[in-house]
N, C-alpha and C positions, 0 to 999 in steps of 0.2 A: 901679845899684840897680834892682832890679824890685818893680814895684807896678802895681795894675789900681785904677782909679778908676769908682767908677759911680754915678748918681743916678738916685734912685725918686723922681718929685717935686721934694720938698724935704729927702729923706735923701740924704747922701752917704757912700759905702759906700769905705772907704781899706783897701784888702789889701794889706799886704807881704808880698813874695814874698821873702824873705831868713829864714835863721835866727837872723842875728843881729842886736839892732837897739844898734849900739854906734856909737863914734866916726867909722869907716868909714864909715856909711850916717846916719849923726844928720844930717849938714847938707844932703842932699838929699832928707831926710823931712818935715826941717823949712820948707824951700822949698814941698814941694807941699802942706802945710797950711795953709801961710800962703796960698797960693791959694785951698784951697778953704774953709777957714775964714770963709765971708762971713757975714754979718747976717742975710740972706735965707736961711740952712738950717734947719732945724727941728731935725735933728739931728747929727752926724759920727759913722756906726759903723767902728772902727777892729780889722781884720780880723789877729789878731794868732797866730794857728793853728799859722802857720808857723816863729813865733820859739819859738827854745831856749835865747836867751840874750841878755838885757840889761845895757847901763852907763848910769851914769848921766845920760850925753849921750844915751841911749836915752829916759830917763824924761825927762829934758827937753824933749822932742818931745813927748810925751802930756802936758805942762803946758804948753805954748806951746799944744796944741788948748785946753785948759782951757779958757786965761783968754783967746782969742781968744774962745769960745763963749760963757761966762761970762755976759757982760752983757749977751746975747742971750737969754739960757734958756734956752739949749740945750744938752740933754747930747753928752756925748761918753761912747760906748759901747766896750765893748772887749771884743771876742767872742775864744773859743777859747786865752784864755790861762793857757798852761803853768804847773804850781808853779813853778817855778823864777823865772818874771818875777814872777808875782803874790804869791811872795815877801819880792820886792826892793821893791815896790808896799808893803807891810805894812810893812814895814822903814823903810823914807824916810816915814811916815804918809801916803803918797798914797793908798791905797785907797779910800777914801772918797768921792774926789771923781771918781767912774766909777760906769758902772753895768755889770753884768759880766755875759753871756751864752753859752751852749756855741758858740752856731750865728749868723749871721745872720739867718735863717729864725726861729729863736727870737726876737732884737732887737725885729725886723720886727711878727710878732705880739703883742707885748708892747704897743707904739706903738699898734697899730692897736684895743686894747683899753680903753687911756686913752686913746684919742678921737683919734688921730692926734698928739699928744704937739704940738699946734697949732692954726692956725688951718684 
């Protein structure tokens, strides 16, 4: 699986580098969220640009950031995603629980407007 991990701070920016984010690549997505998912983030933007095709072991990994984040307050972002997933996202009624941007650059300024989206 390929992914680039990066922190501004206390944003942690998760880019997969795969186009599919299905059974294959689900249990090593979910490993490095479970890392970087700590108490101390403010936020997880999850860099999804790259994907053209999700299953639902795919959407299970973007629920496992959830509800790690969850009782933190902190969103979990999810930039640059294709109809096709954001679809599947409407469909299973998870869209809602994301906040949704083209770019990370976009995310980024967004945060920075509502006050750093922290302390």
């Amino acid at each position: 699986m390929k992914f680039l991990i990066e922190q501004d701070d206390n944003v942690v920016v998760f880019t997969l580098k795969e186009n599919r984010l299905d059974s294959l690549v689900a249990p090593d997505v979910k490993a490095e969220l479970l890392i970087v998912c700590q108490p101390n983030i403010e936020a997880l933007i999850i860099d999804l640009s790259k994907v053209d095709y999700a299953d639902s072991t795919g959407l299970s990994c973007l629920l496992l950031a959830h509800r790690q984040l969850k009782e933190h307050d902190a969103p979990v972002v999810l930039v640059g995603v294709r109809e096709t997933v954001r679809n599947l996202l409407r469909i299973s009624q998870m869209e809602w629980l994301f906040e949704f941007y083209e770019t990370v650059e976009q995310a980024f300024a967004d945060m920075q407007t509502e006050g750093g989206n922290g302390a």
